[in-house]
C-alpha atoms as a printed R data frame, in Angstrom:
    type eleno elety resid chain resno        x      y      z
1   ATOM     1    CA   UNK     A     1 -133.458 60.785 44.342
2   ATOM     2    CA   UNK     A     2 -134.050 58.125 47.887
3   ATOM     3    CA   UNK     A     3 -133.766 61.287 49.802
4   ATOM     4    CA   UNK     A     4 -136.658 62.714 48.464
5   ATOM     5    CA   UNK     A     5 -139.028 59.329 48.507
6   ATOM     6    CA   UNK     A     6 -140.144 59.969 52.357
7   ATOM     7    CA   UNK     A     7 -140.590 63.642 52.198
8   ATOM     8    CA   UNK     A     8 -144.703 63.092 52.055
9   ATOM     9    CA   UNK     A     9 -144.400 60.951 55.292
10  ATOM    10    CA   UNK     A    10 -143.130 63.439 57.313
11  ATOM    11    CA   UNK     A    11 -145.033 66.599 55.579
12  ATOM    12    CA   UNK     A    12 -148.007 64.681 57.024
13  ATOM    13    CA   UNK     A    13 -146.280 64.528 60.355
14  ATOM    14    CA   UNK     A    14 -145.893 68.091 60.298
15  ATOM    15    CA   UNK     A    15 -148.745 68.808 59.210
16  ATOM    16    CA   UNK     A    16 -150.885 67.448 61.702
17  ATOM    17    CA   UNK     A    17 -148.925 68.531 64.621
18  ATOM    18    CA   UNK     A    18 -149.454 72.328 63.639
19  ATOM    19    CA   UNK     A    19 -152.220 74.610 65.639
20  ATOM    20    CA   UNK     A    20 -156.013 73.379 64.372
21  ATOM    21    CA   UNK     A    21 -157.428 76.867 65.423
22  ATOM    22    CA   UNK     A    22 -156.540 78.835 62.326
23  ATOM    23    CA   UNK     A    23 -157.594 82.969 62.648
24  ATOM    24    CA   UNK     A    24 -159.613 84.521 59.841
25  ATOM    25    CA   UNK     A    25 -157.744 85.976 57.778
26  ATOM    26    CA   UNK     A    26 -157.889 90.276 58.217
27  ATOM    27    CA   UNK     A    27 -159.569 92.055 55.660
28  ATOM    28    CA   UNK     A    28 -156.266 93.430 54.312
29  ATOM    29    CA   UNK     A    29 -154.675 90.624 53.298
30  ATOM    30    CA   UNK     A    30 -152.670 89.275 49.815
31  ATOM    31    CA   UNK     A    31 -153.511 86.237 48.012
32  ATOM    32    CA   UNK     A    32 -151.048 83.577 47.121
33  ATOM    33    CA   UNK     A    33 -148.744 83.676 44.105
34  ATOM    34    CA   UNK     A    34 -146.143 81.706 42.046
35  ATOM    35    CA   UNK     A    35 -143.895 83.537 40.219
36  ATOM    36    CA   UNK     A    36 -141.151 81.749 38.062
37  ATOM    37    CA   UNK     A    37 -138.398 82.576 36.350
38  ATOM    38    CA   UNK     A    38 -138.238 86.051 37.505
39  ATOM    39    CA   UNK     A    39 -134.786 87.813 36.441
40  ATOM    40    CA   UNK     A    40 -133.018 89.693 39.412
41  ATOM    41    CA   UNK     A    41 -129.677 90.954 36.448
42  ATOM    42    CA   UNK     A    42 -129.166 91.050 33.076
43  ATOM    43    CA   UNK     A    43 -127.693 87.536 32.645
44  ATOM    44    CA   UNK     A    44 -130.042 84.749 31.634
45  ATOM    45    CA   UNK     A    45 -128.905 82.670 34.974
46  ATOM    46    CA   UNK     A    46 -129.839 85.223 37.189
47  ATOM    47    CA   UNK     A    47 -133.577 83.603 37.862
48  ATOM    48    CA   UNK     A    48 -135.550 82.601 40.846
49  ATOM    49    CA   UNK     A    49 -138.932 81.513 41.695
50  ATOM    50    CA   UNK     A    50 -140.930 83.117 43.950
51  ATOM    51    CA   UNK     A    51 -143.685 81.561 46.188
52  ATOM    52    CA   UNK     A    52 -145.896 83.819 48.214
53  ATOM    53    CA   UNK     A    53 -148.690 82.392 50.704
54  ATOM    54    CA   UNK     A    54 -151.624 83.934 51.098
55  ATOM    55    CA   UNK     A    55 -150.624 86.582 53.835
56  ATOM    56    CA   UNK     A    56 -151.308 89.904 55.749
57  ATOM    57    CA   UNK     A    57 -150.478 92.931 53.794
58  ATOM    58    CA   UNK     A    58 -148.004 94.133 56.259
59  ATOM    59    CA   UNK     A    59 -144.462 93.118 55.527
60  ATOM    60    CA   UNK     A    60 -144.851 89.879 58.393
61  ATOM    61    CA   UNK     A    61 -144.162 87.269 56.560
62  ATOM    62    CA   UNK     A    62 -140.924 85.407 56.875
63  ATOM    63    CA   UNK     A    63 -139.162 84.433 53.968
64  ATOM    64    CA   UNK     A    64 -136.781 81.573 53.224
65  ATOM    65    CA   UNK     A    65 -134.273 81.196 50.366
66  ATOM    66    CA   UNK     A    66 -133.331 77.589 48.780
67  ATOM    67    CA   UNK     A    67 -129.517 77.288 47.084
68  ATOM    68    CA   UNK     A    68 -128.852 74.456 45.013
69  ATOM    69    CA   UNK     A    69 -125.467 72.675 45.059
70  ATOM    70    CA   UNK     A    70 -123.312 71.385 41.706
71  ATOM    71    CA   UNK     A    71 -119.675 72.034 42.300
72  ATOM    72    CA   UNK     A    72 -120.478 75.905 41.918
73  ATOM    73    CA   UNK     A    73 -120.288 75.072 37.959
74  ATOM    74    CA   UNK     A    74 -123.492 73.023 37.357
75  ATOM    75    CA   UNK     A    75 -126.826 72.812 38.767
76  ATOM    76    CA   UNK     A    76 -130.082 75.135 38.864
77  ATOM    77    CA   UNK     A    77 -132.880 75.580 41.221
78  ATOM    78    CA   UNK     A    78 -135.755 73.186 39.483
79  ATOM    79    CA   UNK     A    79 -132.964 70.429 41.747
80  ATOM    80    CA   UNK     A    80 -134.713 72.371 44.856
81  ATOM    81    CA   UNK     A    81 -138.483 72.043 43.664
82  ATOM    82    CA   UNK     A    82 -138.876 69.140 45.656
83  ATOM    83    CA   UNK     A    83 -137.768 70.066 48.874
84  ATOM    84    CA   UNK     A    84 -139.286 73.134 48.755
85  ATOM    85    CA   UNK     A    85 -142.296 71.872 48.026
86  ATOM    86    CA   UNK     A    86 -141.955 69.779 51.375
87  ATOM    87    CA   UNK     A    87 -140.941 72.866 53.578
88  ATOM    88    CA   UNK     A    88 -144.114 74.854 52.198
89  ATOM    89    CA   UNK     A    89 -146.318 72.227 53.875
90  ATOM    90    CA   UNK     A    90 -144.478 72.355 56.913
91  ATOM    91    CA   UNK     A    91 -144.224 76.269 56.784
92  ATOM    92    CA   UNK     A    92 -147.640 77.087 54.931
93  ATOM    93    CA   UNK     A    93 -147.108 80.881 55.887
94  ATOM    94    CA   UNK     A    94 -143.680 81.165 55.106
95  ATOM    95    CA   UNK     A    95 -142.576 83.122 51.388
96  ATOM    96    CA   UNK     A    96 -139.683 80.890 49.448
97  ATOM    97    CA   UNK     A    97 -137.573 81.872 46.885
98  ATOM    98    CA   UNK     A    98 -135.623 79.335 45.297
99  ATOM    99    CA   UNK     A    99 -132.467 80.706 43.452
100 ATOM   100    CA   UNK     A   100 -130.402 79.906 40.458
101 ATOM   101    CA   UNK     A   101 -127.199 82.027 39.966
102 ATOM   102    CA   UNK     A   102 -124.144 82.130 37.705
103 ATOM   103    CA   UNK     A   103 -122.323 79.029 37.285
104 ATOM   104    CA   UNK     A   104 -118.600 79.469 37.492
105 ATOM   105    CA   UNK     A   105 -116.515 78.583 34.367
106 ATOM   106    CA   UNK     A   106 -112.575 78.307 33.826
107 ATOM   107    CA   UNK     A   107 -112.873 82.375 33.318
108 ATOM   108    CA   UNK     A   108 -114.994 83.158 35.299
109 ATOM   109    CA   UNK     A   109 -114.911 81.424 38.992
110 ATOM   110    CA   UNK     A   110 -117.798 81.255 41.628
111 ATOM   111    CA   UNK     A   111 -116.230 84.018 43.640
112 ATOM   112    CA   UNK     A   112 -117.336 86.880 44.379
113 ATOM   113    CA   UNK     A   113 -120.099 86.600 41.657
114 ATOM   114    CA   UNK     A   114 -122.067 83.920 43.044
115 ATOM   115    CA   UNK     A   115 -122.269 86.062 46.515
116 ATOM   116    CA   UNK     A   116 -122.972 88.721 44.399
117 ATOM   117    CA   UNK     A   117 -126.361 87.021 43.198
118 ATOM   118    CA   UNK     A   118 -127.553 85.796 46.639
119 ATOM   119    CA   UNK     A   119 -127.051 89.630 47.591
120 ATOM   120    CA   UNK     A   120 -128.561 91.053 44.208
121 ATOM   121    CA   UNK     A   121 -131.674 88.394 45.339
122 ATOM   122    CA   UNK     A   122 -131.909 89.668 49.059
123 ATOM   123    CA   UNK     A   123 -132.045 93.507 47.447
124 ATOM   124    CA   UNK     A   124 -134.374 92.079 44.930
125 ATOM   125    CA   UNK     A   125 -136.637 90.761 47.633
126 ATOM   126    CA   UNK     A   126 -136.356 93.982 49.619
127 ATOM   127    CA   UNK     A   127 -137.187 96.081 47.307
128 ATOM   128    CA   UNK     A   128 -140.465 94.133 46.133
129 ATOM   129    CA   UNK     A   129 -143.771 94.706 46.226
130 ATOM   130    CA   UNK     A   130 -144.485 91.401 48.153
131 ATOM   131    CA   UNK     A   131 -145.197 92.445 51.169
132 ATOM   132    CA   UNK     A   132 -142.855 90.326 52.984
133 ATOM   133    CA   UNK     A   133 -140.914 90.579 56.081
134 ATOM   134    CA   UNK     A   134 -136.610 91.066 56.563
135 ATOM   135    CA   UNK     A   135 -136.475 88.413 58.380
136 ATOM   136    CA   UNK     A   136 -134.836 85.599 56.431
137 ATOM   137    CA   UNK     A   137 -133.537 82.038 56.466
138 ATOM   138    CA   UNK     A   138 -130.970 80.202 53.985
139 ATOM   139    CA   UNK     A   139 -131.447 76.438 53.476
140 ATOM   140    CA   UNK     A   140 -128.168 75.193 50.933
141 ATOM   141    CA   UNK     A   141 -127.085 71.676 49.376
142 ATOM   142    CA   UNK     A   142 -123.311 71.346 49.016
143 ATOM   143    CA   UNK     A   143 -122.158 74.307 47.323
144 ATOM   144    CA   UNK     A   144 -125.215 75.801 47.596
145 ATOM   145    CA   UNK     A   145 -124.647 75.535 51.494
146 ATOM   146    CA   UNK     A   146 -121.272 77.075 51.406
147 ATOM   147    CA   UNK     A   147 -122.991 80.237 50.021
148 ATOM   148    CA   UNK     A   148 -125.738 80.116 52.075
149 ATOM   149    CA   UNK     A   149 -123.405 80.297 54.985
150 ATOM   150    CA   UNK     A   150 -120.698 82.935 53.511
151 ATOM   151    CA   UNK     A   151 -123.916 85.161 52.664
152 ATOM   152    CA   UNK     A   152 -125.319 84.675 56.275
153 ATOM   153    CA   UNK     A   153 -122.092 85.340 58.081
154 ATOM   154    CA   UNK     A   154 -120.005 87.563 56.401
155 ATOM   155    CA   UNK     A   155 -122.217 89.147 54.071
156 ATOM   156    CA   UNK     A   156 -125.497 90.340 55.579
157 ATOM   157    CA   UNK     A   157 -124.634 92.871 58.304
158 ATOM   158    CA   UNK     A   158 -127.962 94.130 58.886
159 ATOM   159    CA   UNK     A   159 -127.967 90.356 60.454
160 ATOM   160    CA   UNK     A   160 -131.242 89.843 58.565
161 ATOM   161    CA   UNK     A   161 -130.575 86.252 58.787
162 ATOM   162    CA   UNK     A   162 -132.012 84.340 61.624
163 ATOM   163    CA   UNK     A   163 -131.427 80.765 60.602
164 ATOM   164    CA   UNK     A   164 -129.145 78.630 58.209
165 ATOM   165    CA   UNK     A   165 -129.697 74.881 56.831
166 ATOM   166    CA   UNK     A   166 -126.093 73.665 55.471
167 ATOM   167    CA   UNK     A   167 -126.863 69.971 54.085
168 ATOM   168    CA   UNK     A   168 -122.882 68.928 53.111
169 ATOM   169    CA   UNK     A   169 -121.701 72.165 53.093
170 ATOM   170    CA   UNK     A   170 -117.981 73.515 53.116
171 ATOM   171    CA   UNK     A   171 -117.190 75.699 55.715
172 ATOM   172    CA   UNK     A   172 -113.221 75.806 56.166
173 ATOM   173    CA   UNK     A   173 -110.975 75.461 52.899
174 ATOM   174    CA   UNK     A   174 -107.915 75.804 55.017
175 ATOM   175    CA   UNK     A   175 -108.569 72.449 56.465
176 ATOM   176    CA   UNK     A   176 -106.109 70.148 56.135
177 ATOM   177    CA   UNK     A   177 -108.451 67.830 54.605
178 ATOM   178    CA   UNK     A   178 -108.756 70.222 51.838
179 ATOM   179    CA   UNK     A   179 -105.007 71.543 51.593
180 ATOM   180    CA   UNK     A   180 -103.466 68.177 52.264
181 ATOM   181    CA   UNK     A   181 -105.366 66.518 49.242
182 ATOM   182    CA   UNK     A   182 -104.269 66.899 45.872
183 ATOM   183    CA   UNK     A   183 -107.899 66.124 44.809
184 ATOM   184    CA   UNK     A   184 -108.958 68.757 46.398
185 ATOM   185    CA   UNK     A   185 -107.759 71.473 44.467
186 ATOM   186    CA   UNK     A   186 -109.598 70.475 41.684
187 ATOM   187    CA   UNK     A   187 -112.890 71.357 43.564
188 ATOM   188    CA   UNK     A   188 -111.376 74.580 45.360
189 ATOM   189    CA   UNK     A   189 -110.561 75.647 42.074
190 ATOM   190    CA   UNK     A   190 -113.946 75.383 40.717
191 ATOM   191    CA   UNK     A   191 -114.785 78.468 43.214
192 ATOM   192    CA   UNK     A   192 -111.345 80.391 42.566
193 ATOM   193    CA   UNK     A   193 -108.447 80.500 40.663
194 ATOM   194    CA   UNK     A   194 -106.468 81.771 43.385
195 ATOM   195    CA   UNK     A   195 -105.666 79.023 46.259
196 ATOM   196    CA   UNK     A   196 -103.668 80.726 48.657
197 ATOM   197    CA   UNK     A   197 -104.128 80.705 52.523
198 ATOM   198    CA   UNK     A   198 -105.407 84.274 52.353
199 ATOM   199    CA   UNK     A   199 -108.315 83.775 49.613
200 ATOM   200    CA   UNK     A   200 -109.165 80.605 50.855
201 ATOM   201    CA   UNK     A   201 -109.661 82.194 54.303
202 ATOM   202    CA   UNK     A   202 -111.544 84.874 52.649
203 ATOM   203    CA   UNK     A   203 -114.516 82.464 50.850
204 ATOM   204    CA   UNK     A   204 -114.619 80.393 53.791
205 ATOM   205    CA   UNK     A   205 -117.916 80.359 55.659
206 ATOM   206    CA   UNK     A   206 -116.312 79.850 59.245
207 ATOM   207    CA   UNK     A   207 -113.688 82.889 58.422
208 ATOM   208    CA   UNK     A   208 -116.553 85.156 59.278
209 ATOM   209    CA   UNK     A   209 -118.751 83.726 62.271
210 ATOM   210    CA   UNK     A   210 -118.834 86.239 65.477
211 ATOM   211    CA   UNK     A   211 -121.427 85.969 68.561
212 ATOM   212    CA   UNK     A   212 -124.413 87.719 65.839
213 ATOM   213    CA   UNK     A   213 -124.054 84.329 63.571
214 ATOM   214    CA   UNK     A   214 -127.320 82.969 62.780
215 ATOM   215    CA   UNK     A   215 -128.637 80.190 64.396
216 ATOM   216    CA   UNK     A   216 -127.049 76.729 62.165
217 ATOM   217    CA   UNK     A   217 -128.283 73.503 61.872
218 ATOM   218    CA   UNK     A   218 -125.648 71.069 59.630
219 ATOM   219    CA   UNK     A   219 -126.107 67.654 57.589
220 ATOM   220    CA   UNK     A   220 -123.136 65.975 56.990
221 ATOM   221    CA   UNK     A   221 -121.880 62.267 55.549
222 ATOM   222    CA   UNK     A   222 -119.029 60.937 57.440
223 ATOM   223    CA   UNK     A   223 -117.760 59.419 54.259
224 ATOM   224    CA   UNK     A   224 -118.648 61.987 51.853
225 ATOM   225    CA   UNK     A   225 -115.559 61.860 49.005
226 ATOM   226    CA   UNK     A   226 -116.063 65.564 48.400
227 ATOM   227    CA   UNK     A   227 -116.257 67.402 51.505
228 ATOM   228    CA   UNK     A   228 -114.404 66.300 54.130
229 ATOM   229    CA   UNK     A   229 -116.334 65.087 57.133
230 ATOM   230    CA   UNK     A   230 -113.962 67.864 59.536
231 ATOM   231    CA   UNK     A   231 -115.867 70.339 57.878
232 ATOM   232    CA   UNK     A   232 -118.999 70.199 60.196
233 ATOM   233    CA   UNK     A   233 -116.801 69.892 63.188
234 ATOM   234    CA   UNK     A   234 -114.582 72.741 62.774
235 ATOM   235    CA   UNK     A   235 -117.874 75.144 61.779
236 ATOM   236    CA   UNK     A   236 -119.272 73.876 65.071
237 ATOM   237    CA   UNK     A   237 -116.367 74.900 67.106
238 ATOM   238    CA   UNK     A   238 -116.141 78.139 66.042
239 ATOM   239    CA   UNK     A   239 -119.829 78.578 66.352
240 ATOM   240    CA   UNK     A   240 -119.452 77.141 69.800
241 ATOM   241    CA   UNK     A   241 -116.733 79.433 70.818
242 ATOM   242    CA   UNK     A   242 -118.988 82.507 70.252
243 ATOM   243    CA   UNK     A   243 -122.364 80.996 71.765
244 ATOM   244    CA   UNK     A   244 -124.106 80.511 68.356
245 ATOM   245    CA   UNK     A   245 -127.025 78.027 68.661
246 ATOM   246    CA   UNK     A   246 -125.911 75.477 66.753
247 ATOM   247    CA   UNK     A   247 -125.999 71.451 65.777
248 ATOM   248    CA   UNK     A   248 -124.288 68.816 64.176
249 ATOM   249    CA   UNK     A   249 -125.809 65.962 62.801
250 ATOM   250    CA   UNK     A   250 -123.067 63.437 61.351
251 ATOM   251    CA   UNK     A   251 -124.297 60.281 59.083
252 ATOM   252    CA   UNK     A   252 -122.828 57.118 57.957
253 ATOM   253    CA   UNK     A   253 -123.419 58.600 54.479
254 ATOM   254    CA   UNK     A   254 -121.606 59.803 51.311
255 ATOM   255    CA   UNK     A   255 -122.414 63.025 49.790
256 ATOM   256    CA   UNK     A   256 -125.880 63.682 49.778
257 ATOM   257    CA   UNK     A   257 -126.456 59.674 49.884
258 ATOM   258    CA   UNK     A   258 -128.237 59.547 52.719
259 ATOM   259    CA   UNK     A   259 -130.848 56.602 54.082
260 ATOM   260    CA   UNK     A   260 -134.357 56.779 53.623
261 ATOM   261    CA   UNK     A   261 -134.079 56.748 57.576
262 ATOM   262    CA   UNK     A   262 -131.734 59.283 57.776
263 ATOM   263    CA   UNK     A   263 -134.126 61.667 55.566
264 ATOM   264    CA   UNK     A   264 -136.630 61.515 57.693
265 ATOM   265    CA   UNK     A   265 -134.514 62.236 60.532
266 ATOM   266    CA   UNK     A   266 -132.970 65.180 58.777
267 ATOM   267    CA   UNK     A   267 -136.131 66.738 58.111
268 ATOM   268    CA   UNK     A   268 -137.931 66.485 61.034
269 ATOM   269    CA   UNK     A   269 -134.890 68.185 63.039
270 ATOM   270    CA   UNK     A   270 -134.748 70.987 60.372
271 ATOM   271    CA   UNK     A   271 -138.672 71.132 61.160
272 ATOM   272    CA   UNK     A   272 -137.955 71.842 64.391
273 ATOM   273    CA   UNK     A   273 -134.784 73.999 64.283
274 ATOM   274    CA   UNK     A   274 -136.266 76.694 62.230
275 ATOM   275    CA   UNK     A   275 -139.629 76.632 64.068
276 ATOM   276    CA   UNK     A   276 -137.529 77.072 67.492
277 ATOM   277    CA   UNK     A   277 -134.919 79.567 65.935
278 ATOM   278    CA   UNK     A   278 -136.555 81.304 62.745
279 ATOM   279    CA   UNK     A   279 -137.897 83.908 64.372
């Protein structure tokens, strides 16, 4: 996909405005790893793939998660190879795990047990041998955002989460823009069968943000034909209202169609948001 075609140009940027004077390594220290395909349940969806830099053997290193999009009924996370193959060279020390979860079907809807994966993963992770820290970031596409952020906000109360990526991600299904649309309950229904004000107030990301929200940093198209451009704005708000460091970053774009100039853009500020606020 475009989005993906600058991706080296501005690893290359990143990479050479890091710190030249590397420290040897300790003496006690892991070496790097790939693991793929690793099973976190039972069902044959339930995979991710772990990457794990070479590192200090004492539960330091900071770990971020990748969730792909797809209408919470399609996708997987070889769509998230690429950009996570970008973030690694701008966050060489950093674990990722890049997750794949239960699709929904007409029986079986996204909620709760595609939350239920992203907090089978986190335990997974946790309870690993890895060596890596609790100190977490979430980085979503579409539907894959809207997890992220119901996960980060409502779901982690240990507040493990210290920074969230939502590129076109809904936050608020009682928006008008959602509940006013016929179209639209075509795509709510994809995450639940049941569409009234109360459940769609419970799976909404912005339902659950208080003054402990992560930090958030959003990508949105103003002309994206799935999710409605008031989503960003109404997440910001609310994050406003309770002092969460937070930005917005609105396009002329559909959804996920962004420039070649806008990629670049969108990366380098995510570069910089999670090396200010990951922490």
């Amino acid at each position: 996909m475009k989005k993906y075609l600058t991706l080296s140009l501005i690893a290359v940027f990143w990479s050479c405005s890091g710190d030249d004077n590397v420290e040897p390594l300790p003496v006690n220290f892991l070496e790097a790893q790939t693991l793929t395909d690793v099973s976190y349940g039972a069902d044959p969806e339930q995979k991710i793939d772990i990457y794990l830099p070479r590192r200090k053997n004492d539960h330091s290193t900071k770990v971020m998660f990748f969730v792909h999009g797809g209408g919470w009924t399609s996708g997987s996370k070889e769509e998230m190879t690429t950009s996570l193959e970008f973030a690694q060279q701008i966050f060489p020390d950093y674990a990722f795990v890049n997750i794949s979860y239960r699709l929904a079907t007409p029986e079986s809807p996204a909620y709760p047990k595609q939350i239920d994966d992203i907090k089978a993963v986190v335990a997974f992770i946790k309870k690993s041998d890895y060596s890596v820290s609790e100190n977490y970031a979430f980085l979503g596409v579409s539907a894959g955002a809207h997890l992220s952020m119901l996960y980060a906000y409502g779901f982690d109360p240990a507040h493990h989460v210290k920074a969230v990526c939502s590129i076109v991600g809904p936050t608020d299904f009682n928006d008008p823009a959602y509940t006013k649309n016929p179209d639209s309950d075509i795509i709510i229904q994809y995450l639940t069968s049941d569409t009234s004000k109360k459940f769609l107030t419970k799976v909404s990301p912005v339902t659950y943000v208080s003054r402990r929200a992560a930090p958030t940093i959003q990508f949105m198209g103003s002309a994206d034909p799935l999710v409605p451009a008031s989503q960003g704005p109404r997440l910001k708000a609310k994050l406003d209202r309770y002092g969460v460091t937070n930005e917005l970053n609105m396009y002329d774009a559909g959804h996920e169609d962004f420039s070649q100039t806008n990629t670049e853009e969108i990366y380098t500020k995510l570069g910089l948001f999670f090396t200010k606020y990951f922490k």
